[in-house]
C-alpha positions in Angstrom: 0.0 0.0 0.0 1.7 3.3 -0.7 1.2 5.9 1.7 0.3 9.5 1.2 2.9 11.1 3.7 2.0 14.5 2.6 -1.5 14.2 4.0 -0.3 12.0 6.9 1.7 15.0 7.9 -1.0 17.2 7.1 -2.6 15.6 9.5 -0.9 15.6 12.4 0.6 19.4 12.0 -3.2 20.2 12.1 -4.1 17.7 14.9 -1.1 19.1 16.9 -2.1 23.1 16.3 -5.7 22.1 17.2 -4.6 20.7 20.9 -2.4 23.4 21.3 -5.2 26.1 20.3 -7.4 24.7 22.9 -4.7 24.3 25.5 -4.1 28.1 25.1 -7.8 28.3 25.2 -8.1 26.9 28.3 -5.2 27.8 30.5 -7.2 31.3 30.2 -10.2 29.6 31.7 -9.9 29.7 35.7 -13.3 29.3 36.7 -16.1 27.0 34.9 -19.0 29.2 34.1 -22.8 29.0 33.7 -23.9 28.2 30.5 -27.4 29.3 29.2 -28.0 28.3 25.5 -31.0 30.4 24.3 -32.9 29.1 21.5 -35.6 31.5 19.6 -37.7 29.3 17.0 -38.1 30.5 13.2 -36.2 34.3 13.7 -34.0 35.3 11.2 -31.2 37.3 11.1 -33.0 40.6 10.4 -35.0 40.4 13.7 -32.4 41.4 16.0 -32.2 44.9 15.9 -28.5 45.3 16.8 -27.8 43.6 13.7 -30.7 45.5 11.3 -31.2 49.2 12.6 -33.6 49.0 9.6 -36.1 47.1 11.6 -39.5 47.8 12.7 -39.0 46.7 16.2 -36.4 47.0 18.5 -35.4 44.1 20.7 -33.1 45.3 23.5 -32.2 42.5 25.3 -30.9 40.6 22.2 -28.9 43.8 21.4 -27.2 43.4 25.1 -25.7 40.3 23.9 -24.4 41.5 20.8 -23.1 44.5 21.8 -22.4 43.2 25.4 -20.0 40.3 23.8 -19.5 38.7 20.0 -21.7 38.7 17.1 -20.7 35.4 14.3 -22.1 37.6 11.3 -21.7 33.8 9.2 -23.3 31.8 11.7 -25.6 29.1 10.7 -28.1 26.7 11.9 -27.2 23.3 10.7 -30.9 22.9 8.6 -33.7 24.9 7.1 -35.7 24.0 9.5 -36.4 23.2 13.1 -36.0 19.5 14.3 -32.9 18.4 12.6 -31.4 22.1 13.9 -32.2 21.1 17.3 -30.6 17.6 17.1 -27.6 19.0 15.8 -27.1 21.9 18.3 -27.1 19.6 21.5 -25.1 16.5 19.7 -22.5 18.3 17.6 -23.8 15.8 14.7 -25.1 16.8 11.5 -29.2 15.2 11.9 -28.9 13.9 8.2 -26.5 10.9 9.6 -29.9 9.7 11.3 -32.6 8.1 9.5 -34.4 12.0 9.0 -33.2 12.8 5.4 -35.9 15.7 5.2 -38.7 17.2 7.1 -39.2 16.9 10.9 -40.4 14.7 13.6 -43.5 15.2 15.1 -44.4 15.5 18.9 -45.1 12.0 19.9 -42.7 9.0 18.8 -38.9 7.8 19.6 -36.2 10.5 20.1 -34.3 11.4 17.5 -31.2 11.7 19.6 -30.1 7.7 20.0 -29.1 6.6 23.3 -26.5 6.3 24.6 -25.2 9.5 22.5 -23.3 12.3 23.7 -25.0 15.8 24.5 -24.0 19.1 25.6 -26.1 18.5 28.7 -24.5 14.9 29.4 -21.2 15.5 29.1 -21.8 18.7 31.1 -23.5 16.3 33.6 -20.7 14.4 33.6 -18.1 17.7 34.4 -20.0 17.9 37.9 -22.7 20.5 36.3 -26.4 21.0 37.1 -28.4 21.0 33.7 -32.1 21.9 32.9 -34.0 22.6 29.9 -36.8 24.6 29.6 -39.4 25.6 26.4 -39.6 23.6 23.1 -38.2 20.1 22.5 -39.4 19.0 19.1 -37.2 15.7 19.2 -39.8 13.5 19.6 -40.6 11.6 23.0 -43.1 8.9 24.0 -46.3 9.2 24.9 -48.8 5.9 26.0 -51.5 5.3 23.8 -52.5 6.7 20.3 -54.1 9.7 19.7 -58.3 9.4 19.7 -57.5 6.2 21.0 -56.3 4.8 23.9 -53.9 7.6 25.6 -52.9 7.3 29.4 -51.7 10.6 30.3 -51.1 9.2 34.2 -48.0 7.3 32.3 -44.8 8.9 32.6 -43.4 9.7 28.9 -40.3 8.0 27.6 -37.2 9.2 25.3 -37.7 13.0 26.5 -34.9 15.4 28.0 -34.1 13.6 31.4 -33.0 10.8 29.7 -30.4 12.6 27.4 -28.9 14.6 30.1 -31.0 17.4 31.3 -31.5 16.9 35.1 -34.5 19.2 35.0 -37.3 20.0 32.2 -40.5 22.2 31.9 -41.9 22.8 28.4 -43.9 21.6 25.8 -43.2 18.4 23.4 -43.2 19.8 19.9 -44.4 23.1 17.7 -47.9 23.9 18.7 -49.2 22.8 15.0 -48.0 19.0 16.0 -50.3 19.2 19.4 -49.8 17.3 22.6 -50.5 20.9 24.0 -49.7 20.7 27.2 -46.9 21.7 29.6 -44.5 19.2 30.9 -42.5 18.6 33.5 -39.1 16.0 33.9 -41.4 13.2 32.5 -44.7 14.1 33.5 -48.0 15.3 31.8 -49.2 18.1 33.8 -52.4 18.7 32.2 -54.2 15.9 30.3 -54.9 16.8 26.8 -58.1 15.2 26.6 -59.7 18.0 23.8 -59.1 18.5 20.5 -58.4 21.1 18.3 -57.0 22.8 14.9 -56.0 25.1 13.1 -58.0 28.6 13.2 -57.6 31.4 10.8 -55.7 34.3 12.2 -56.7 38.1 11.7 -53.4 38.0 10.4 -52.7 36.8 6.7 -51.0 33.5 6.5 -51.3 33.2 10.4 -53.3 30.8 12.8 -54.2 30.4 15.9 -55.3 27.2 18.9 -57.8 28.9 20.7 -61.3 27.6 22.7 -63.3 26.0 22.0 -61.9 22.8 21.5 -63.6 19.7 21.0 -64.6 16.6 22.7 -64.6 14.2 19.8 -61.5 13.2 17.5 -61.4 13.8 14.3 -58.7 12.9 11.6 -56.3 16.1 11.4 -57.0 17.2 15.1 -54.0 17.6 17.9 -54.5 17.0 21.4 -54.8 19.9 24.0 -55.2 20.1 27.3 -58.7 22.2 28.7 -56.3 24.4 30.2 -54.0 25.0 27.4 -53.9 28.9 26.6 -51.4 29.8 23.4 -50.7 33.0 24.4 -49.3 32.6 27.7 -47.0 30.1 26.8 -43.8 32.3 26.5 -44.7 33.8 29.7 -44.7 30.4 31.7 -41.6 29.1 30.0 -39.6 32.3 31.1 -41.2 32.2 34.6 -39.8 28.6 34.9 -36.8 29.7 33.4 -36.1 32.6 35.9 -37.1 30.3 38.6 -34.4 27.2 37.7 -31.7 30.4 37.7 -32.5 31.5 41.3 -32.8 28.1 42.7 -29.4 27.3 40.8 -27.1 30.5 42.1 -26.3 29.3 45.9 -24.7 26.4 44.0 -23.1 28.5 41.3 -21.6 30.5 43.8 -19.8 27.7 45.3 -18.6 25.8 42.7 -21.2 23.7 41.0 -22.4 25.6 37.6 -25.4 25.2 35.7 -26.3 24.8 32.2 -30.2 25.9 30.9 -31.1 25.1 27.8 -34.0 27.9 26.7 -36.1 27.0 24.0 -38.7 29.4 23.0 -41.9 28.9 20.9 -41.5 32.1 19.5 -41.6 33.4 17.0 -42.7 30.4 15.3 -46.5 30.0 14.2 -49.2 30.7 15.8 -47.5 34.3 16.6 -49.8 34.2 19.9 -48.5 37.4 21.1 -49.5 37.9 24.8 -51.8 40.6 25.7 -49.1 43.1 27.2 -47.7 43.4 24.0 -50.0 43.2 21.4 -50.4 46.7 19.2 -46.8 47.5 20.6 -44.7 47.5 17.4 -44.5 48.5 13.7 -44.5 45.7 12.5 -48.2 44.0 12.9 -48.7 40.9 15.1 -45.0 39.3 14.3 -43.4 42.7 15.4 -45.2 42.2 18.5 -44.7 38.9 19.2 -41.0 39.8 18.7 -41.1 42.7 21.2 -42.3 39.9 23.4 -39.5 37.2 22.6 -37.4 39.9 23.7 -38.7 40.6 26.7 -38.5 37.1 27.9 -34.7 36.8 26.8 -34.5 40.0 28.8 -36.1 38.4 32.1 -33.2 35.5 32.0 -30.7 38.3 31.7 -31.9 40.1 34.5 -32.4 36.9 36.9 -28.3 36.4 36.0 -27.6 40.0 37.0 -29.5 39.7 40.2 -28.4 37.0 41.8 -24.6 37.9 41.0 -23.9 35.5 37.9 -23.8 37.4 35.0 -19.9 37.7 34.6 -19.2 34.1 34.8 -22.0 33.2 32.5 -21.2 32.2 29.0 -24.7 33.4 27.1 -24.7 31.7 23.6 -28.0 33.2 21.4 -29.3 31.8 18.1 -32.4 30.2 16.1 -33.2 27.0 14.9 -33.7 28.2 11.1 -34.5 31.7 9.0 -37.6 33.3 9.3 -41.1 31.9 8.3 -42.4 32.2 4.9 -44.5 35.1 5.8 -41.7 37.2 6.0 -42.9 38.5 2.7 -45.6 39.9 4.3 -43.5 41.8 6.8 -41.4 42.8 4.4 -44.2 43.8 1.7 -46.5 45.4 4.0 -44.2 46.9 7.2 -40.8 47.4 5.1 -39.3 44.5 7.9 -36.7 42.9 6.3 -36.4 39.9 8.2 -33.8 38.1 5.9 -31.9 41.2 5.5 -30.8 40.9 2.0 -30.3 37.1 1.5 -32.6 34.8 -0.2 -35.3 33.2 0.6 -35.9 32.3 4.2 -36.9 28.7 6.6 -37.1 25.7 4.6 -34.8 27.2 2.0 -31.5 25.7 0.7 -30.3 29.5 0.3 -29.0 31.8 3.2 -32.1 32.6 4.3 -32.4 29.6 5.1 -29.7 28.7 7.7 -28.4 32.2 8.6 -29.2 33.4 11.8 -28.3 35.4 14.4 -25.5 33.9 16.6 -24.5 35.7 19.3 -22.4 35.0 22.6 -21.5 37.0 26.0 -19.4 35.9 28.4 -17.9 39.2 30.5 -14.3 39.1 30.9 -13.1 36.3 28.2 -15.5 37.9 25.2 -14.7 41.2 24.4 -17.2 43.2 24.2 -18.3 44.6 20.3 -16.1 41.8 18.7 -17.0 40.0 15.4 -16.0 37.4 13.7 -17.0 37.1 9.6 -15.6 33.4 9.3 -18.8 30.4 9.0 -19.5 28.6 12.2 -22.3 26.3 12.6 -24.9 25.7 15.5 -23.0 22.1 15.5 -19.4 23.6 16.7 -21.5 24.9 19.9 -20.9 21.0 21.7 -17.1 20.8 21.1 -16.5 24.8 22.1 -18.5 23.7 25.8 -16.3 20.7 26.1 -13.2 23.0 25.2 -13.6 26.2 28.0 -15.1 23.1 30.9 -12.1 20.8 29.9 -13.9 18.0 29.0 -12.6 15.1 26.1 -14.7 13.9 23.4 -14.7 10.6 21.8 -14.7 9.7 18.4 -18.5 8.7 18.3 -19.7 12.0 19.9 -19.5 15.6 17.9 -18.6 14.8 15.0 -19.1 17.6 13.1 -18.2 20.2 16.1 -15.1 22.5 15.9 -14.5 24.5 19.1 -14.7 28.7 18.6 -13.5 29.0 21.4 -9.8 30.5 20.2 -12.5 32.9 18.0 -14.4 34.1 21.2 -10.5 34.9 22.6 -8.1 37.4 21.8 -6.8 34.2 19.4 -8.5 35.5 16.9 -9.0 33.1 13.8 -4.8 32.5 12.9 -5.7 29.4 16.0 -9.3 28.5 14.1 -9.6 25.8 11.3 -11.0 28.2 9.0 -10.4 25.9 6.1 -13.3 23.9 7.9 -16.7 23.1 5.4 -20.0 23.6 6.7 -22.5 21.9 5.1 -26.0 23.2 5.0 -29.8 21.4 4.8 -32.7 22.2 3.1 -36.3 21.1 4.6 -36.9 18.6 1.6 -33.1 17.0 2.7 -30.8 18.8 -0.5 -27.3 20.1 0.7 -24.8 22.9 0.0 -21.5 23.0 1.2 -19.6 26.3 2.3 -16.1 26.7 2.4 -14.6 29.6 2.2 -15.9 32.2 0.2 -17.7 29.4 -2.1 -21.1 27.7 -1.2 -22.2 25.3 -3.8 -26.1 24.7 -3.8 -26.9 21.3 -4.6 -31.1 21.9 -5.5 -32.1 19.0 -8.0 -32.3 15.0 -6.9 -34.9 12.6 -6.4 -36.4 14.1 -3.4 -39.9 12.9 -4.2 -42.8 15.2 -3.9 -41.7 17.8 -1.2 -40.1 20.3 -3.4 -38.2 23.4 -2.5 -40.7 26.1 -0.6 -39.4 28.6 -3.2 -36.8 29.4 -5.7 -37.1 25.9 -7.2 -34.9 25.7 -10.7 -37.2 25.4 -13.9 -36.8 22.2 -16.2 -33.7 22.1 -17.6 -31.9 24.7 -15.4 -28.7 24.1 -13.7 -29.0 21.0 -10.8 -26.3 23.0 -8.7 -25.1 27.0 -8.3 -21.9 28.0 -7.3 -22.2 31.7 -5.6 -19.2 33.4 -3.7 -20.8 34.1 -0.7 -17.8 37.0 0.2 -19.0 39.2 -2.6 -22.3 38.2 -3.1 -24.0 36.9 -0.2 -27.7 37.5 -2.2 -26.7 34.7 -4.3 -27.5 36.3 -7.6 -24.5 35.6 -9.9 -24.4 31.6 -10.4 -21.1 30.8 -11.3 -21.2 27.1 -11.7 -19.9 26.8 -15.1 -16.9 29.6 -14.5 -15.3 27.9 -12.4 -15.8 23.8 -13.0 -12.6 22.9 -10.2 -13.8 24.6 -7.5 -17.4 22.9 -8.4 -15.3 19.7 -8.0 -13.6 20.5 -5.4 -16.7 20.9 -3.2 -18.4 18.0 -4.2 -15.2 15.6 -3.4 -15.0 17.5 0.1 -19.1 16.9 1.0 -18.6 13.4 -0.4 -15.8 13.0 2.0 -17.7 14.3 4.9 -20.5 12.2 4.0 -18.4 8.9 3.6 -16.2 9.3 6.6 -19.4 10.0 9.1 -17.7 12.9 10.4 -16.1 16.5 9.6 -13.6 16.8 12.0 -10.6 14.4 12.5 -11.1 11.2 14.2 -12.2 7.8 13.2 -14.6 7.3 10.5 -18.2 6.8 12.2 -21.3 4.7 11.0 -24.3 6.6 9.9 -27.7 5.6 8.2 -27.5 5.1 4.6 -30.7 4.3 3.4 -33.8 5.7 2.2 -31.7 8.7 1.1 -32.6 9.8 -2.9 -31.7 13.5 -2.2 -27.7 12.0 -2.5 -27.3 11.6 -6.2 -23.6 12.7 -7.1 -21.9 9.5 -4.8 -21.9 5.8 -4.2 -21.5 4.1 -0.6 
């Protein structure tokens, strides 16, 4: 066999600058701080106002933690859309090594995230840490019985958040348009969803709404929902609960044992079910206002940090699962809010809109405050940057598409960074693009059966794949696949590396699922 010794030594220069990197990293770490990941659902990168002063609402709290610490203006969620964004961010794993190509799961059926597996909040477990999740899990757990038929809502629920690491969870299973609306709590159901209900046309166009009355009797298309379920006081629960975990946590915190909270919110995915406070507060309709409100509740997590002493040893990490909602069109068309900013199209989309969110960290003392950073990172690189400031190793079958950022959230700057590094992006009906660089190659046309791309589809006999450089044309106007045909191949050798080997970063080459995958049509297994 004749070995290539130029990659071999490739190899192990860039293995040996990586360890040093994060042994730099953290000998600057002296204390292990809180960690609160918080999650919005379906905002895009326009909606933060530090980061548009164009828009029609301000947001004030989100602003705090970009001005307060770093904004990643090339940060990405690792799919289109939510459920696959979500297993990604607390596995470090690209979801389309699982058995969901496309699409997303629903509320009530196995966990997406296998067992056993690795998670930011097991491994932080592990490294002596108290961990809770609160708001939207969307993973899928367990429920007893099938719905209309023979539920038992007395049974604890399987395959949920305790049992991937989260001491502690309060929330709801799923988007509200997949049902089992009720809150939750560790593994209980704390209201029976014994009603039914649907969706109900919204004042708003291309909006709806759960409200009373529900009904008694099943019928096909309903979702569950508890009597007591009310959708517009949702956000205000799950940041009550989230406030509470904080204060309950510090006296710990304080004396050596950090936490970690995981903050999903609902918002401002569908049904924008703004609570009453807010509603008619903003320029922006019924999405402005249920943005005003998002913000609010980020702001009442900040606050309960400040209060109870933690906020400088508190690494804050802010971002969304996927770009906005298709109705940002009507924001945009109607209120001049620009919730893609200037990139196209928006969630479910292969394009930046997409998968470009805002991604935003504070961490007083270690982040300096204003910093940016223009390189791509990924939602995925979140696992392996946790494990690098607490100290903690990672196997070869855990976060395998993670990169630590933490020498770009240090005075490292990117020279200590792979920047080389592809990210690879995911569309809602399971196509890919890979970014490296300046270049992102879309890769829109394969057998993906009947879901089609939302929007921006190719005609008949257009081009299956656009080559745009993002650096000078991040609108993705110009296709230049047939200008440059070697950097076309060199993308598709790199994604069908990354594909093969069951991993990004270096390590052992990891099993994945293989089947049932049409959307792959450029490689062999």
């Amino acid at each position: 066999m004749k070995l290539n010794y130029s990659k071999i030594f490739t190899f192990f220069i860039g293995s040996f600058l990586f360890c040093m990197s994060s042994c730099t990293s953290k000998a600057k770490i002296e204390n292990k701080p809180n960690i609160v990941i918080i999650y919005t659902d379906d905002q895009g990168y326009g909606d933060v106002s530090a980061l548009n002063p164009e828009a029609k609402f301000k947001t004030p709290n989100m602003d705090k933690i970009a001005n307060q610490g770093i904004v990643f203006t090339d940060g990405h969620s690792s799919d289109a859309v939510c459920s696959p964004s979500r297993y990604t961010l607390l596995t470090g794993r690209y979801s389309w090594r699982t058995s969901l190509k496309k699409s997303v799961l629903r509320a009530d059926g196995p966990c997406l995230i296998e067992k056993d597996r690795m998670t930011i909040a097991s491994m932080l477990k592990e490294n002596a840490y108290n961990t809770a999740m609160v708001g939207k899990w969307h993973l899928q757990m367990d429920f007893a019985g099938e719905i209309g038929k023979n539920r038992d809502w007395s049974k604890p629920f399987k395959e949920g958040p305790i049992e991937h690491g989260f001491d502690y969870f309060f929330g709801i299973a799923a988007s509200m348009n997949f049902g089992v609306l009720s809150l939750l709590e560790n593994d209980k159901v704390l209201n029976p969803p014994t009603l039914y209900t649907h969706k109900k046309r919204d004042v708003t166009p291309h909006t709806f709404r759960f409200t009373p009355p529900y009904d008694e009797e099943y019928k096909k298309g309903n979702i569950e929902v508890a009597p007591s379920f009310n959708d517009e006081l949702v956000l205000e629960k799950l940041a009550g609960k989230a406030v509470e975990y904080i204060n309950k946590s510090a006296e710990d915190a304080k004396k050596g044992k950090p936490f970690f909270l995981y903050f999903a919110l609902t918002s401002p995915h569908l049904p924008h079910c703004t609570h009453p406070d807010f509603q008619g507060k903003s320029n922006c309709g019924n999405y402005g206002d249920f943005m005003m409100e998002t913000d609010y509740r980020v702001g009442q997590v900040l606050a309960a940090l400040k209060e109870n002493g933690l906020e400088d040893n508190t690494l804050v990490i802010f971002s969304s699962d996927n770009g906005a909602e298709s109705n940002y069109a009507y924001q945009r068309d109607t209120y001049q809010h620009y919730s893609c900013m200037n990139f196209k199209g928006g969630k479910r989309d292969i394009y930046e809109g997409g998968h470009r969110v805002p991604f935003l960290m504070r961490w007083p003392g270690v982040i300096k405050a204003g910093s940016k950073v223009n390189v791509p990172v990924c939602q995925s690189d979140y696992l392996a940057t946790i494990a690098d400031i607490v100290g903690a190793s990672i196997p070869d079958n855990a976060a395998e598409d993670s990169y630590s950022l933490l020498p770009l959230m240090t005075d490292e700057g990117t020279e200590s960074y792979q920047s080389d590094r592809a990210v690879i992006h995911h569309s809602f009906t399971g196509h890919f693009a890979i970014r490296q660089g300046k270049w992102k190659l879309n890769m829109l046309r394969g057998s993906g059966g009947s879901l089609k791309p939302k929007v921006f589809e190719p005609a008949e006999g257009e081009a299956t794949y656009e080559l745009y450089d993002i650096e000078n044309d991040p609108s993705e106007m110009t296709n230049l696949y047939f200008e440059y045909p070697k950097v076309v191949e060199k993308l598709k050798k790199e994604i069908t590396a990354i594909i093969k080997n069951g991993r990004s970063t270096a390590g052992a080459p990891q099993d994945f699922v293989k089947e049932n995958w049409s959307q792959v049509t450029w490689m062999n297994f």
